[in-house]
C-alpha positions in Angstrom: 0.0 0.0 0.0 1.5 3.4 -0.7 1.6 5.8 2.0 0.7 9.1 1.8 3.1 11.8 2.8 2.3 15.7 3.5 5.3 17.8 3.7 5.6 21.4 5.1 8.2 24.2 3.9 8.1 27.4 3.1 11.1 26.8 0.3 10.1 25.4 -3.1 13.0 24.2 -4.1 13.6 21.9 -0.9 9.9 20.6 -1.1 10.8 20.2 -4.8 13.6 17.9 -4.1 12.3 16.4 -1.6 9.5 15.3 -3.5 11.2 13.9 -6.4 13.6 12.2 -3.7 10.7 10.3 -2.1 8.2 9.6 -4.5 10.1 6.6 -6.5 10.6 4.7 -2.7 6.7 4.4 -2.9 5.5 7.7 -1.3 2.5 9.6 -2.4 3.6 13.0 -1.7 1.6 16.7 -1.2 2.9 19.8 -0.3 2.1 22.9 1.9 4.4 26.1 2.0 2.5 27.6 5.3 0.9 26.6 8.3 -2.8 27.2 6.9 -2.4 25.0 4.0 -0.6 22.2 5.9 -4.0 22.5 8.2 -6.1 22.2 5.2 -4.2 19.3 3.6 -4.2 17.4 6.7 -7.8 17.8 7.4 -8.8 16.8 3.3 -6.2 14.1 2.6 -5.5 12.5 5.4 -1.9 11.6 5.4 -0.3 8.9 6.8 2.9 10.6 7.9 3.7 14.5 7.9 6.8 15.9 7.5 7.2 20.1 9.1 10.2 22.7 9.2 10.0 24.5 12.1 10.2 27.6 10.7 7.3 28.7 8.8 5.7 32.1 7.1 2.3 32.3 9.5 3.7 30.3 12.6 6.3 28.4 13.8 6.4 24.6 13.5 5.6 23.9 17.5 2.3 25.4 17.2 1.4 24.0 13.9 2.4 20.6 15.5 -0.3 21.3 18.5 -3.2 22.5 15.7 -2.1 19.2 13.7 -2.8 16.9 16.8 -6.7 18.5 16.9 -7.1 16.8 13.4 -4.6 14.1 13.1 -2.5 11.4 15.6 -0.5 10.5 12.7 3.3 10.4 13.2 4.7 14.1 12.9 8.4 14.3 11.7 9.8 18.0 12.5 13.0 19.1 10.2 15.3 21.7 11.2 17.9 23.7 11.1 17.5 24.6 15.1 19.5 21.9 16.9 19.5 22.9 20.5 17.9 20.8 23.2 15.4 23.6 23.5 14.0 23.7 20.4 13.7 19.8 19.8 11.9 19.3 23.4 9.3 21.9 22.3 8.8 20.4 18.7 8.4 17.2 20.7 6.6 18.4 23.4 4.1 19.6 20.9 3.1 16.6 19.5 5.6 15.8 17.1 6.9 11.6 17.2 10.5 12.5 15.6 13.0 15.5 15.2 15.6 15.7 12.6 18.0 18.4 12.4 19.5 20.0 9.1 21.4 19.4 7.5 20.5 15.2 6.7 20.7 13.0 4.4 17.5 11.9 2.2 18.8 8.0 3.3 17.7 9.2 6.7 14.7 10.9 6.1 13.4 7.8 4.9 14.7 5.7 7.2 12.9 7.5 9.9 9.4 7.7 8.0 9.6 4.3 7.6 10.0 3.5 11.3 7.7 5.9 12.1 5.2 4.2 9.8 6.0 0.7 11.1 5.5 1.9 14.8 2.0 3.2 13.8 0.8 0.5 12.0 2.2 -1.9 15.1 0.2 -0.3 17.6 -2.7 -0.6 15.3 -2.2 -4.0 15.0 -1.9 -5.0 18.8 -4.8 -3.4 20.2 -7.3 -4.8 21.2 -10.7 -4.8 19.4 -12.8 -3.0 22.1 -16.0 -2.0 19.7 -19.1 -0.1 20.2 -22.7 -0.6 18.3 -24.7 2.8 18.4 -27.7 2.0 15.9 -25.9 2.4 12.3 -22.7 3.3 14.0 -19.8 1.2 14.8 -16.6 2.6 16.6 -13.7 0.7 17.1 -12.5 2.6 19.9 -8.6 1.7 20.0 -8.4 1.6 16.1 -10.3 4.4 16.0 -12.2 2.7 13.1 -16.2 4.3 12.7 -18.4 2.8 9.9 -21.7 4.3 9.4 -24.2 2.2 7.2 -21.6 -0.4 6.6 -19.0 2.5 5.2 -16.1 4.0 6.8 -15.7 7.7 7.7 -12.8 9.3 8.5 -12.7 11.5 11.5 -10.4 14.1 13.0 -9.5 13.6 16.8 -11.1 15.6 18.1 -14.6 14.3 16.0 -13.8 11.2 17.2 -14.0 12.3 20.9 -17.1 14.1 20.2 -18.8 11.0 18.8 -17.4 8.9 21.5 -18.3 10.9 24.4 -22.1 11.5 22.4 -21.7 7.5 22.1 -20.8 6.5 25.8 -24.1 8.4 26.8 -26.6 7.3 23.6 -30.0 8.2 24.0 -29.2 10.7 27.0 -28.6 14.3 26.7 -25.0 15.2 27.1 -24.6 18.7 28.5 -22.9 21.6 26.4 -20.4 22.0 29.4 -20.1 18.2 29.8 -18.7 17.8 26.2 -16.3 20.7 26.4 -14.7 19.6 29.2 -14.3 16.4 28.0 -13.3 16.8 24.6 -11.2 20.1 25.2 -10.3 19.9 28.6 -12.0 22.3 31.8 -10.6 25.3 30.9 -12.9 24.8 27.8 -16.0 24.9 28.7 -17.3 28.3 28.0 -16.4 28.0 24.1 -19.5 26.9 23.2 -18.2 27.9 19.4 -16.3 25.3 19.3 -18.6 22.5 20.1 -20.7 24.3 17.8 -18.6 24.0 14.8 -17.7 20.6 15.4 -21.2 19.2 15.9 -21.9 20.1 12.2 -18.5 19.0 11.4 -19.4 15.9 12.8 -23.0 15.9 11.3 -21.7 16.1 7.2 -19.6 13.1 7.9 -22.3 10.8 9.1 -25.7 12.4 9.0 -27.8 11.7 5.1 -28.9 15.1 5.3 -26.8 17.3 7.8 -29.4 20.1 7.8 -32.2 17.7 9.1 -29.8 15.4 11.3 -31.1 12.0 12.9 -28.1 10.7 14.5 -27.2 13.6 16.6 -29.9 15.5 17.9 -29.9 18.8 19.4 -31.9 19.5 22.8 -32.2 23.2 22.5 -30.4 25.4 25.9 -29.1 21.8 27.0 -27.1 20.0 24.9 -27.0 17.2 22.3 -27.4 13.2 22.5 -27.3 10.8 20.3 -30.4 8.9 19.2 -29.3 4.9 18.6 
């Protein structure tokens, strides 16, 4: 199976080279020159593996690595030219699984997506099935698998918390704060714009008709709940 790689630079000609470098090992390669389109390719392609400088135009590679880990958990390789213990611990820190410094050799760029692709696809592999049945919804909670109508959906982390917490509680009403807290942490849950936009996030992915949604019903001034 060839694995999709998304790789971040603001410089052409490196994301040039790099791409003609990878692509005849087996690697189906995109490319982003700034933090917004790496957001937007991550959340439309869903890559296997993504590769980010830590320098970019519109923000620096640590915080793109902490808005990439609200859409994706897969591996995030950082390049760059910043070598100090500092700047690795906060790429890593951030989210990112791997931290090579520049100058490298193309030998070992691959050598470390490849690992970093095995590791995934081991701990996919060795979890346990643990699976929930929510009407035309099935979650495999550790492979974070989710078929609706016999078809499988992709979902961002954090959709897949939403739909798991909404799950865990079917058929009951999950409060606005409850969700908030849960999915985004306590200090959350006044940000009722974000549960907002990822309720009809969630909705187009696994609703027929997102406008008139079955699935995930809203109770008005309370919050939402899951009808299975």
């Amino acid at each position: 199976m060839t694995n999709k790689l998304l790789l971040v630079d603001d410089d052409e000609i490196l994301l040039a080279l790099l791409r003609s470098s990878l692509q005849p090992h087996g690697f189906n390669v995109s490319v982003g020159a700034t933090a917004a389109e790496a957001l937007h390719a991550a959340y439309q392609l869903h890559p296997d593996l993504i590769v980010v400088d830590m320098k970019l135009p519109d923000m620096d590679g640590a915080e793109l690595c902490q808005r990439l880990r609200a859409i994706t958990d897969v591996p995030i390789i950082i390049l760059s030219g910043l070598n100090g213990e500092e700047s690795i611990v906060t790429g890593l820190a951030a989210g990112a699984d791997d931290y090579i410094t520049k100058p490298y050799r193309i030998g070992e760029l691959i050598a470390r997506i490849r690992a970093q692709l095995r590791n995934s696809q081991e701990i996919q592999n060795t979890m346990p099935a643990m699976v929930l049945e929510m009407g035309m919804i099935t979650v495999d909670v550790n492979r974070r698998k989710v078929t609706v109508r016999g078809e499988e959906v992709e979902l961002t982390p954090i959709e897949f918390a939403l739909l798991l917490c909404l799950g865990r509680n079917r058929n009951a009403v999950v409060s606005h704060r409850m969700l908030l807290s849960e999915v985004w942490g306590p200090e959350c849950i006044n940000q009722l714009e974000y549960l907002r936009l990822y309720i009809r996030y969630l909705r187009q992915k696994i609703e027929k008709d997102p406008s008139h949604p079955q699935i995930i019903r809203t109770e008005r001034g309370m919050g939402y709940y899951l009808a299975a």
